[in-house]
C-alpha positions in Angstrom: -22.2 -34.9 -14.3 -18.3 -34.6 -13.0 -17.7 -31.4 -11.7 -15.2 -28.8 -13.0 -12.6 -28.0 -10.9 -10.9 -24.3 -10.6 -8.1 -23.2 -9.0 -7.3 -19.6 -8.1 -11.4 -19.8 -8.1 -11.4 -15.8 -6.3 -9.3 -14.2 -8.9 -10.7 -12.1 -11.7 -10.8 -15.2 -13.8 -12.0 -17.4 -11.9 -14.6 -15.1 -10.6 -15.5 -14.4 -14.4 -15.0 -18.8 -15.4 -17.8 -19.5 -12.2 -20.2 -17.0 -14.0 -19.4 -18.2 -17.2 -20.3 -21.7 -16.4 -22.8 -21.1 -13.9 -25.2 -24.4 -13.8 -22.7 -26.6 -14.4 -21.2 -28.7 -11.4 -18.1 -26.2 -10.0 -15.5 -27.0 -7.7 -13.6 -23.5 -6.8 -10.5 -24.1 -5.1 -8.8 -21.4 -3.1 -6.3 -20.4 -0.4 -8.7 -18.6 2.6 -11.3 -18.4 4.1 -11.7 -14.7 2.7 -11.4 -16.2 -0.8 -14.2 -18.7 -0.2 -16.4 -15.7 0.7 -15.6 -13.6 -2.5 -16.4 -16.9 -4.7 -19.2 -17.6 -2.4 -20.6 -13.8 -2.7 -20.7 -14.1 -6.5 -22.0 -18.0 -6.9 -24.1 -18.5 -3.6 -24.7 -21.9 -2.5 -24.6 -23.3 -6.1 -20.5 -24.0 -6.2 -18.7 -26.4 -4.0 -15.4 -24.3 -2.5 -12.9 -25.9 -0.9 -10.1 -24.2 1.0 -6.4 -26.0 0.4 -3.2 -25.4 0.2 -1.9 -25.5 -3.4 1.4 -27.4 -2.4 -0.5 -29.6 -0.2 -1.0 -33.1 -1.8 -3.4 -34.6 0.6 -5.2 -31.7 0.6 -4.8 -31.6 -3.3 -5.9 -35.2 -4.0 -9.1 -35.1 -1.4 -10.3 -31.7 -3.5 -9.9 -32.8 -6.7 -11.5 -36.4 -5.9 -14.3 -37.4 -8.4 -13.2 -34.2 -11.0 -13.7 -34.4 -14.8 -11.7 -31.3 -15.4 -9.1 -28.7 -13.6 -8.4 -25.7 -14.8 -5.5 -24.2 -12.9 -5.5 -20.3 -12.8 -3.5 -20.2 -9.7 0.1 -17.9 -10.6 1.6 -14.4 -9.9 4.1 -12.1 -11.9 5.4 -10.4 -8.7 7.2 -12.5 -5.8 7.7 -11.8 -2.3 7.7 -12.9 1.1 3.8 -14.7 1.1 4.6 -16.5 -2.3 7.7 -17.4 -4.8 7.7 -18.2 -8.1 8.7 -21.4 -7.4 6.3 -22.4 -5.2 3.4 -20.5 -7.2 4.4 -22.3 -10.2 6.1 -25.2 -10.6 5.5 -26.4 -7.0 1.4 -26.0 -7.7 2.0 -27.4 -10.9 4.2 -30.7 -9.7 1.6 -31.1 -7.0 -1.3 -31.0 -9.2 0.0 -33.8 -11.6 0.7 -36.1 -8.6 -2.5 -35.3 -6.9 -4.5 -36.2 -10.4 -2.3 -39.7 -11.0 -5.3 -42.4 -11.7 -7.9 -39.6 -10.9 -11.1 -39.6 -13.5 -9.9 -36.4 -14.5 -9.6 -36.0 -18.4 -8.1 -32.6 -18.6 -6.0 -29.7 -17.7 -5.9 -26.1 -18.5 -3.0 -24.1 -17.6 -3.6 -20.9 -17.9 -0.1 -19.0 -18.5 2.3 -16.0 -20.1 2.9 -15.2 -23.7 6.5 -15.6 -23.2 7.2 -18.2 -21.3 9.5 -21.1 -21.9 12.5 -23.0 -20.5 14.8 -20.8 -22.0 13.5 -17.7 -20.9 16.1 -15.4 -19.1 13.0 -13.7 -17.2 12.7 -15.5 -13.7 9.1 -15.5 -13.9 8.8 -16.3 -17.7 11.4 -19.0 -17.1 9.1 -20.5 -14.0 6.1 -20.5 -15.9 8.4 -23.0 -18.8 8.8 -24.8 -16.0 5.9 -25.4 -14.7 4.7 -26.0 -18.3 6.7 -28.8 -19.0 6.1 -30.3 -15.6 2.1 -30.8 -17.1 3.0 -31.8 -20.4 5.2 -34.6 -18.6 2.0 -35.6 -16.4 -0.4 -38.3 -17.2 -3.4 -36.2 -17.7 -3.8 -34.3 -21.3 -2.8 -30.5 -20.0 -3.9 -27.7 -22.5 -1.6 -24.3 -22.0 -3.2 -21.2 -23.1 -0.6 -18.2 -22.9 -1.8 -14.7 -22.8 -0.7 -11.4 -22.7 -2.0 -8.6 -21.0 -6.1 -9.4 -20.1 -8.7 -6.2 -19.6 -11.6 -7.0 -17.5 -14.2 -5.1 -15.6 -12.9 -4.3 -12.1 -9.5 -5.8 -12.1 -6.1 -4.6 -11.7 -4.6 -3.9 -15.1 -7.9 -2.2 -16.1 -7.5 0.0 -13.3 -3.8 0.8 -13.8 -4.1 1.8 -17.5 -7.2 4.0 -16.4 -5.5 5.8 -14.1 -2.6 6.9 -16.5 -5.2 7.1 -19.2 -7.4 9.7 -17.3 -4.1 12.0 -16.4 -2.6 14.6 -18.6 1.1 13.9 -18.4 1.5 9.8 -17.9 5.0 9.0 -17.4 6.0 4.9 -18.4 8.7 3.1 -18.4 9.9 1.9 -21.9 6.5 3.8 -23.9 7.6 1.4 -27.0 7.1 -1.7 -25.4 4.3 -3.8 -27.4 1.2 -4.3 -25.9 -1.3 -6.7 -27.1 -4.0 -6.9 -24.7 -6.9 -9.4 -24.8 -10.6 -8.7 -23.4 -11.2 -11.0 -20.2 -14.3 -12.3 -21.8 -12.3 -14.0 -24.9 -9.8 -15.8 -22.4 -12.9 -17.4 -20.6 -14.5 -17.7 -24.4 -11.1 -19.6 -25.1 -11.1 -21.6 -21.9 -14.7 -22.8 -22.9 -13.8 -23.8 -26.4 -10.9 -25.8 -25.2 -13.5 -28.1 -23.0 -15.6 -28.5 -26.3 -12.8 -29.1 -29.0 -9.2 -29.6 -28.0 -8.5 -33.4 -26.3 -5.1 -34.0 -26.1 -2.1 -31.8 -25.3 -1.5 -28.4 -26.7 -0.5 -24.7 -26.4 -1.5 -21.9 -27.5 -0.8 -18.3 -27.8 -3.9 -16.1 -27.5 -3.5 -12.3 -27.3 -6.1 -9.0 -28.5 -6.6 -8.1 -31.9 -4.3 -5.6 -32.0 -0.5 -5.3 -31.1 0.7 -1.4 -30.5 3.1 0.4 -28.1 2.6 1.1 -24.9 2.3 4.7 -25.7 -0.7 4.0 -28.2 -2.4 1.9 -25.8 -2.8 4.5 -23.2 -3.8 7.5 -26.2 -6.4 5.1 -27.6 -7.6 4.4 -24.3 -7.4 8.1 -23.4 -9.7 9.0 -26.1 -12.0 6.3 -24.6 -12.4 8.5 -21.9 -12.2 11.5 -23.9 -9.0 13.0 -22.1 -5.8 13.9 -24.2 -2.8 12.2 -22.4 0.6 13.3 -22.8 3.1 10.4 -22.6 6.8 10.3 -21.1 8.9 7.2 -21.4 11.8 6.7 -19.1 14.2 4.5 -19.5 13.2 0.9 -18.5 17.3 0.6 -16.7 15.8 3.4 -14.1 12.8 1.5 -13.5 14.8 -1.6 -13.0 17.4 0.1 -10.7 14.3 1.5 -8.8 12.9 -1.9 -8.8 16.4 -3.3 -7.2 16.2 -0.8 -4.3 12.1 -1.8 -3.8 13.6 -5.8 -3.5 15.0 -5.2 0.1 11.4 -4.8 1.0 9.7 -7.8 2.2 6.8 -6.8 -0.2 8.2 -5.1 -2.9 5.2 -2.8 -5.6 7.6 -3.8 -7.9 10.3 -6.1 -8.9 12.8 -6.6 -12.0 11.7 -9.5 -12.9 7.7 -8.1 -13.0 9.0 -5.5 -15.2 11.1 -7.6 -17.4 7.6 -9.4 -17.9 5.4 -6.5 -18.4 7.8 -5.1 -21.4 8.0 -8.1 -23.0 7.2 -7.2 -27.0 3.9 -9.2 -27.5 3.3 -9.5 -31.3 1.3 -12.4 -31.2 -0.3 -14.2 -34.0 -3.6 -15.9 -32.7 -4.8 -17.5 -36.5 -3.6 -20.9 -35.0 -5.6 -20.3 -31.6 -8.5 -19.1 -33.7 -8.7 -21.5 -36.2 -8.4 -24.4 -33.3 -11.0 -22.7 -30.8 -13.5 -21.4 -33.3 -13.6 -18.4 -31.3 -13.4 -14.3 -32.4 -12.1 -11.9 -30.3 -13.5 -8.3 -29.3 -12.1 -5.4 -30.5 -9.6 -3.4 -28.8 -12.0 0.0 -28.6 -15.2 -2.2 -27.8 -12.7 -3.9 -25.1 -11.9 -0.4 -23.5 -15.5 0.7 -23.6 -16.6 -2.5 -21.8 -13.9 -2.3 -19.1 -13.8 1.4 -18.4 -17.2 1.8 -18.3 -18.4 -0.7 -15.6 -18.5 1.3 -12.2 
């Protein structure tokens, strides 16, 4: 049997896609020598990990030799100085499509942003269009599942909304922003059902259950943790001059474009996802129990 191939194999993901599919033939392809140990720590001896550059198509082509399918999870929502969009995206993404030309591998899926098309005036939004099209345009059938914010035990987002849920006065930037955020468990579920029942090329938008404001979000997830939260919106333009200021840093926590994609409105509807994946998805207060609960 072929071997799977992921990319981005030591994010939270791909940490949770090795588990996932643990006995099946894995190729986990990451960036360091670090990385390999995190994906080695969590799969032992059982998956093959190879360390290449992303934009490397030697390096690219010799990894993905003998694959059956590649499911690229390797993308950022905040540039800087180690890694641009461009080069996270659609450079990855061009790379990728040469590196597979007259490879025995069947399929791709892209893992990517509710949001993001060619037209989008977002930079990173726009560079995740890009890279988008540059797989639909390849020979191999690419599959582009698009999601909004993911929960998951242990990673960052969990942590960030469990911070501002556990404090009494949380203060946000644009509280009314929709939020529709999908347990990590039901993107690998959807990743799964793509090998088993989706062939040629297609996209789809996959987001939680439930689409509420930022506000709600962090009360609901409050009450989780039984703590009463009172929230403050600012004005998103502060947060965006603040995040101007932050982009003289060679590392900036923040930048406007991150912002402009964490307060994009998700209102997603996921009936054509679920229909096509034969999947269900976990509610929002089982999701919140799972995630804040695991130490």
């Amino acid at each position: 049997m072929a071997p799977i191939a992921i990319t981005g194999a030591n994010g939270h993901l791909g940490k949770k896609l090795i588990q996932r599919l643990c006995g099946s033939p894995l190729r986990a392809l990451v960036r360091s020598t670090r990385a390999a140990d995190q994906v080695r720590k969590i799969a032992g001896h059982d998956v093959d990990v190879r360390i290449v550059d992303y934009t490397n198509l030697a390096q690219m082509r010799d990894a993905l030799a003998g694959c059956e399918r590649v499911v690229h999870l390797v993308g950022i929502i905040k540039e800087g100085a180690a890694a641009s969009y461009q080069q996270a995206h659609e450079a990855s993404c061009e790379v990728l499509v040469e590196a597979l030309r007259g490879s025995s591998v069947q399929q791709i899926v892209y893992l990517s942003i509710v949001g993001s098309t060619l037209e989008a005036l977002n930079a990173c939004l726009k560079s995740k269009g890009q890279a988008q099209q540059i797989l639909r345009n390849g020979t191999i059938p690419a599959v582009v599942l698009k999601v909004p914010m993911v929960l998951g035990e242990n990673d960052y987002a969990t942590a960030a909304l469990k911070k501002r849920a556990s404090s009494r006065l949380a203060l946000m930037f644009n509280a009314n922003s929709m939020e529709q955020p999908i347990y990590a468990g039901d993107v690998i579920a959807a990743i799964c059902a793509i090998f088993e029942r989706v062939v040629g090329p297609a996209t789809f938008d996959l987001g939680g259950p439930r689409s509420l404001t930022r506000r709600d979000l962090t009360v609901r997830a409050a009450a989780v943790l039984n703590n009463s939260v009172r929230v403050v919106s600012l004005p998103l333009a502060l947060g965006m001059l603040v995040a101007l200021g932050l982009e003289r840093l060679a590392n900036p926590p923040i930048t406007r474009a991150m912002l402009g994609v964490l307060d994009h409105d998700d209102q997603i509807d996921n009936q054509p996802a679920l229909t096509a994946l034969g999947i269900s998805l976990t509610p929002l207060e089982e999701t919140l129990t799972r995630v804040f609960q695991t130490p």
